[in-house]
VEXTI-198642 format. One record per residue: y, z, x of N, C-alpha, C in turn; residue in three letters. Coordinates in pm, whole numbers, plus 50000, padded with zeros to 5 digits. Each point is the difference from the previous one (the first is absolute). Layout:
<rs>
YZXYZXYZXala;...
</rs>
This chain:
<rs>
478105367950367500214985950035501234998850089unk;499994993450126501514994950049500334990649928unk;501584997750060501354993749941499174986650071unk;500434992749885499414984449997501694991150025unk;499774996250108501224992450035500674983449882unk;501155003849970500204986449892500474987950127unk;499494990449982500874995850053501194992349975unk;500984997350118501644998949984500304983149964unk;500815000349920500594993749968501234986450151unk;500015008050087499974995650138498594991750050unk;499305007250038498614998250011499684985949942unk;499845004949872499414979849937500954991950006unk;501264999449990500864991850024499764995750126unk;499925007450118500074992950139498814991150005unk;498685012449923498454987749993500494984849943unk;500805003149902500274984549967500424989150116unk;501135004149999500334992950064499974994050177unk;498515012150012499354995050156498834991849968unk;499745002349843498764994749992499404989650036unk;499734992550087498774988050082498884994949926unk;500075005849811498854989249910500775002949888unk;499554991249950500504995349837499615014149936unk;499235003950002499455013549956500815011250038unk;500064997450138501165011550000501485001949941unk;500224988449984501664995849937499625006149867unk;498804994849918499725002949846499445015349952unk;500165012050143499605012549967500795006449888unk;499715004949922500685006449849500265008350066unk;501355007949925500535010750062499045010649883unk;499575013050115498695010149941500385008749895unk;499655006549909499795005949900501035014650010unk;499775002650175500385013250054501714995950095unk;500384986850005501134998850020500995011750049unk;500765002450077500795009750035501214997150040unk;501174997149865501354992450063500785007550128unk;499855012550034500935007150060499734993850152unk;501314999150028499525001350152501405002250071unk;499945010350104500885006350068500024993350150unk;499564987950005500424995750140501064988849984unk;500594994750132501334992449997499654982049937unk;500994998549928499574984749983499114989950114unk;499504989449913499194992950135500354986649972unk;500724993150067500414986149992499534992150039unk;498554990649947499634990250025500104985650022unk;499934994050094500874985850020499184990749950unk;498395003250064499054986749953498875003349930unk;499264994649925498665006850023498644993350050unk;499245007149987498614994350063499074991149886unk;499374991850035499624991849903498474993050003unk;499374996949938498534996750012499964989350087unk;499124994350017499924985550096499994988049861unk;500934994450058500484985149914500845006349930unk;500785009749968501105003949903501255003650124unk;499605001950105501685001650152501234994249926unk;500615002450025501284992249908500754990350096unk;500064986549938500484990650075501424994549971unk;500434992650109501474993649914499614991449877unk;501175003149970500534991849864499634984249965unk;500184994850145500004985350028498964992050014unk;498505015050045498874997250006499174997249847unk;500925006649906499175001649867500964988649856unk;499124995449954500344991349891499445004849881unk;500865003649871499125001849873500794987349897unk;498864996149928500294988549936501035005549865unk;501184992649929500765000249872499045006449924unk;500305004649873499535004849921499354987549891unk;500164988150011499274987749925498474998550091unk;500105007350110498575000050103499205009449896unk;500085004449911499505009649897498904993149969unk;499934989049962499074992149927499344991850045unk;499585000850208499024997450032499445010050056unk;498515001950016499585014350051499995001550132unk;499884988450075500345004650099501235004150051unk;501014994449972501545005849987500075015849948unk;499835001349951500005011149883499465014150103unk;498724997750031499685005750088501215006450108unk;500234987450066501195005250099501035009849933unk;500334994149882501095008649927499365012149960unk;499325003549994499465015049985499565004650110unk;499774996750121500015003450097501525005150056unk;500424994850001501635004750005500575011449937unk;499564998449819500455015549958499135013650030unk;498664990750047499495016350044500745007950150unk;500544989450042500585002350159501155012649945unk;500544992149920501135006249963499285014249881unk;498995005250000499405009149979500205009550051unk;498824992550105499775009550138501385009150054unk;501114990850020501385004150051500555007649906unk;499795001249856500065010149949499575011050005unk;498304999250053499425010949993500645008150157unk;499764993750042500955006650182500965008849979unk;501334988449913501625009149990500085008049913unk;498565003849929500215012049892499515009250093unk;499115000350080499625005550127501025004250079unk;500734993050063501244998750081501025013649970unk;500414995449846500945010849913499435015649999unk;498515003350033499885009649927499755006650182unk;500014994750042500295005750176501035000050057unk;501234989549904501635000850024500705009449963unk;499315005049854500645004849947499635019149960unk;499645008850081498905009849977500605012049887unk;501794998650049500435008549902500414996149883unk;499754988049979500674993449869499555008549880unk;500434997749872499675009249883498265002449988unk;499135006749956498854999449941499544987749937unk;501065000149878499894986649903499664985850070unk;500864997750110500494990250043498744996550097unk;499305008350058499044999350101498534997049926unk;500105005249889498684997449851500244987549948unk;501214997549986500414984449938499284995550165unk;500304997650124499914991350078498364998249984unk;499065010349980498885001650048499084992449863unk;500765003549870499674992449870499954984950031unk;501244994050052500014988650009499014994650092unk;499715004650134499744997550087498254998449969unk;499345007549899499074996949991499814984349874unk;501045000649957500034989949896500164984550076unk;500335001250135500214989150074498884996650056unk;499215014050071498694995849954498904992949926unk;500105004749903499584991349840500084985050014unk;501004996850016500674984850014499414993950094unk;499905010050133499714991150098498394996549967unk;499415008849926498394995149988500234992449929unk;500714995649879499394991149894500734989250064unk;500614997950103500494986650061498304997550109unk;499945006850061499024998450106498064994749838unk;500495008049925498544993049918500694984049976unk;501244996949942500234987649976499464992550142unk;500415003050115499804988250086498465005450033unk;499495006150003498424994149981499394991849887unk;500675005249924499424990849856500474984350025unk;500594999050093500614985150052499414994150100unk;499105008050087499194997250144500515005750140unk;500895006849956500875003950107499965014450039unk;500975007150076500115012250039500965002250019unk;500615016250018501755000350047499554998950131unk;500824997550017500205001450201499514984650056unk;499374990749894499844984950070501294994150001unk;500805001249991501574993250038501225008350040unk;500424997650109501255007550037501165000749916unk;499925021550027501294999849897501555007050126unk;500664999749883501225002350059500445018550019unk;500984999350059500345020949996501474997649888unk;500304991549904500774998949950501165015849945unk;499125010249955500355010149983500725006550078unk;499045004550120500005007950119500994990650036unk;500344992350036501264994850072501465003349954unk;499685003149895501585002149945500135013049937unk;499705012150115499435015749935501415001249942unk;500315009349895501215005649938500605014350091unk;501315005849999500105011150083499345008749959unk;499225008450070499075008450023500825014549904unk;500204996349871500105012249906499784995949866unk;499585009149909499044996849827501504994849939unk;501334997149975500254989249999499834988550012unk;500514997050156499724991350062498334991249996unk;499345007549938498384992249960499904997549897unk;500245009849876500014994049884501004986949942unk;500925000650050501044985950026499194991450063unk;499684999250103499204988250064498654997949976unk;499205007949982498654993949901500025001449880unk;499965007849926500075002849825501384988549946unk;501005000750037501444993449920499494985650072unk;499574997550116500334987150051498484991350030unk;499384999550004498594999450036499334999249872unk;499855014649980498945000149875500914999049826unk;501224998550065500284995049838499914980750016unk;500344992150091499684992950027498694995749920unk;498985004450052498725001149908499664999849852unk;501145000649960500155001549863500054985449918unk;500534994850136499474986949949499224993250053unk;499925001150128498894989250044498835005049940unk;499615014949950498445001249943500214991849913unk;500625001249912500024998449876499804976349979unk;500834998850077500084987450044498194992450051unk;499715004050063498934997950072498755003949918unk;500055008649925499215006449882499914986749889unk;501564993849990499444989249883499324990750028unk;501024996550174498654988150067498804996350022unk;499375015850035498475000550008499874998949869unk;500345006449872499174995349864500164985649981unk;501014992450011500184985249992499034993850035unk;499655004850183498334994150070499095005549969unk;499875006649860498755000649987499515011350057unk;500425009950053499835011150076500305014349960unk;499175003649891500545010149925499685013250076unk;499205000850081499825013150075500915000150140unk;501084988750040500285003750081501615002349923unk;500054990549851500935008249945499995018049970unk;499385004550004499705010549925500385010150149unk;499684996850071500625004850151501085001650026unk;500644989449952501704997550010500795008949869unk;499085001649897500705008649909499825008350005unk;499075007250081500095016150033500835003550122unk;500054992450067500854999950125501845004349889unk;500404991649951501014994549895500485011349941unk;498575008349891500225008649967500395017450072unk;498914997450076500985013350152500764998250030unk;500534992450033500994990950076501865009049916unk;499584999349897500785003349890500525015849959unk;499075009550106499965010650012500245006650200unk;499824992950043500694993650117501445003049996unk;500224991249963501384996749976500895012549964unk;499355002449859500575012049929500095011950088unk;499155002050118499925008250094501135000850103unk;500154988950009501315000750109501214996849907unk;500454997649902501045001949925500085016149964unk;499385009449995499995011649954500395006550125unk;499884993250100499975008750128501394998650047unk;500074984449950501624995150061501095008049916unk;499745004449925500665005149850500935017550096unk;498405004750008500025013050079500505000750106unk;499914990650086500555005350166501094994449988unk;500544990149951501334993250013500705003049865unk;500195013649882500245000949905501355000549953unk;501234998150131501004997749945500824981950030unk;498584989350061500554987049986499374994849928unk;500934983749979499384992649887498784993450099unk;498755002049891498634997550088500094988050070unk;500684986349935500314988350047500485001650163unk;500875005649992500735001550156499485008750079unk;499085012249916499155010050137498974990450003unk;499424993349881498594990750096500474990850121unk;501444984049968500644996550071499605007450184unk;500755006749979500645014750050499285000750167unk;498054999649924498935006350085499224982050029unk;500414991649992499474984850039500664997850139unk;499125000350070500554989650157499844989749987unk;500764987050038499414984750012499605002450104unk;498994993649976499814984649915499875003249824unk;499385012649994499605006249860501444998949926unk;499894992149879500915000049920499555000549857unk;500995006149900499534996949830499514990749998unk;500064985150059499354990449941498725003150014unk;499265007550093498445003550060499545004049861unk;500685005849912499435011049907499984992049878unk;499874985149988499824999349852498534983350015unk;499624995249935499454984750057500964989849898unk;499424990949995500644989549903500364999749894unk;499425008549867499685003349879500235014250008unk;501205005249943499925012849997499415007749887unk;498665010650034499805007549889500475010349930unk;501264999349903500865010149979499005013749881unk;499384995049953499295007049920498815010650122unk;499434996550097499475006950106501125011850061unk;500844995750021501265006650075500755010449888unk;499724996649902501175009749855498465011449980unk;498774995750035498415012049967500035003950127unk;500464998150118500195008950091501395010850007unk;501214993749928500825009149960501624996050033unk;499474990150100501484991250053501154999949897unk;500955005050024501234995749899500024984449977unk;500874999149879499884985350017501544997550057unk;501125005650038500534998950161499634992750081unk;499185007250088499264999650109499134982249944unk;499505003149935499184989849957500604982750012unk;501155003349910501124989750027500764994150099unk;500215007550096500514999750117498644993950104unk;499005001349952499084993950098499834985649934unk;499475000149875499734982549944501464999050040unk;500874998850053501774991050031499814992050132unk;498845011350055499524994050174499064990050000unk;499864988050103499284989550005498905005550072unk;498714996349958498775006150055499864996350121unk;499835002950112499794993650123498264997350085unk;499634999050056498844998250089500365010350131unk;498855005850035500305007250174500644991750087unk;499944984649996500614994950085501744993649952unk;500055005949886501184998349978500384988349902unk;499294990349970500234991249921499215006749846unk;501224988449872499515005049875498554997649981unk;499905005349872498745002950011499744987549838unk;
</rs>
């Protein structure tokens, strides 16, 4: 028999993130996976995107409060939005693992773990908005992510998506999870609590990492540390802080404290 080629861990990452269908964004990473790769980092600025998902300004796109929960057509929009913010997950886990080629083993298996778990999410958001009449890609979304890339090292990413982003998430799932059960919407709750519950391991992912590469500062000031503004602590928490989410991902309660002290803000800068 010949040598059956695995393929690279380069390779599907770039498929991701050139991908031109929803299908292609949602390819599972294969069975035969091959983290190694001996070529030079690859720094991606944008990516390619299906038709009706292009990423638009900010100014072009509106998602309704979280009290829009409890009409469906509102609601809709609002899950249209977190799948956006899926998708942009699924990309910058992409992104990292072509940024980053020599990073640890561990660290490149964690990216690729997660990265299919963002996956996951992004389907059971895309079944909610059919189950609503809708589709992803019928309303313009934003490059919210991609606009504010972190410096191009496994620091510098796990600080800016895992600590700031996706701990963030910790509450808005969780938040948005009660709303839809409130409307009556128990399967699109049930979306939001699996989202909630990864979410939670997420997290724990880039605290373990921040732990390791920055192991002789206080994590507070190496996360600090790796934020450009506009990105600030306030990005990383919502209104309601979930301290019990944040203590099962592993957060000191330090760290923990020092963030509920901060006023939650909005991207555009006002409280939240």
């Amino acid at each position: 028999m010949g040598n059956v080629t695995r393929m690279r861990a380069r390779d599907w990452a770039l498929g991701l993130i050139e991908a031109e269908t929803l299908e292609g964004k949602l390819a599972p990473p294969p069975l035969d996976l091959t983290l190694d790769d001996l070529e030079p980092p690859l720094v991606v600025t944008a990516p390619r995107r299906p038709p009706g998902l292009e990423i638009t300004h900010h100014r072009k796109v509106t998602v309704p409060p979280i009290a829009g929960m409890r009409d469906p057509a509102q609601r809709a929009r609002i899950v249209h939005a977190l799948a956006n913010h899926e998708l942009q997950a699924i990309e910058l886990f992409a992104w990292a693992l072509l940024a980053f080629p020599a990073a640890p083993r561990a660290f490149r298996t964690g990216l690729v773990t997660i990265l299919a778990e963002e996956q996951l999410h992004l389907g059971l958001y895309d079944a909610r908005l059919r189950a609503h009449g809708t589709r992803f890609g019928a309303l313009p979304v934003t490059g919210h992510f991609w606009n504010r890339l972190p410096a191009p090292t496994p620091l510098g990413f796990v600080c800016w998506m895992g600590l700031t982003f996706e701990q963030a998430n910790l509450d808005f799932a969780g938040a948005y999870a009660e709303a839809a059960r409130a409307a009556a919407d128990p399967e699109t709750a049930h979306a939001l609590e699996r989202v909630h519950a990864d979410e939670i391991g997420h997290v724990r992912f880039a605290w373990v990492w921040l732990r390791r590469l920055a192991p002789d500062a206080e994590p507070w000031d190496a996360w600090l540390a790796q934020l450009a503004p506009p990105l600030t602590a306030a990005r990383a928490r919502g209104a309601h802080l979930d301290r019990d989410a944040r203590r099962r991902a592993g957060l000191d309660d330090a760290f923990i404290d020092r963030l509920a002290a901060i006023e939650p803000k909005r991207p555009s800068g006002g409280p939240r």
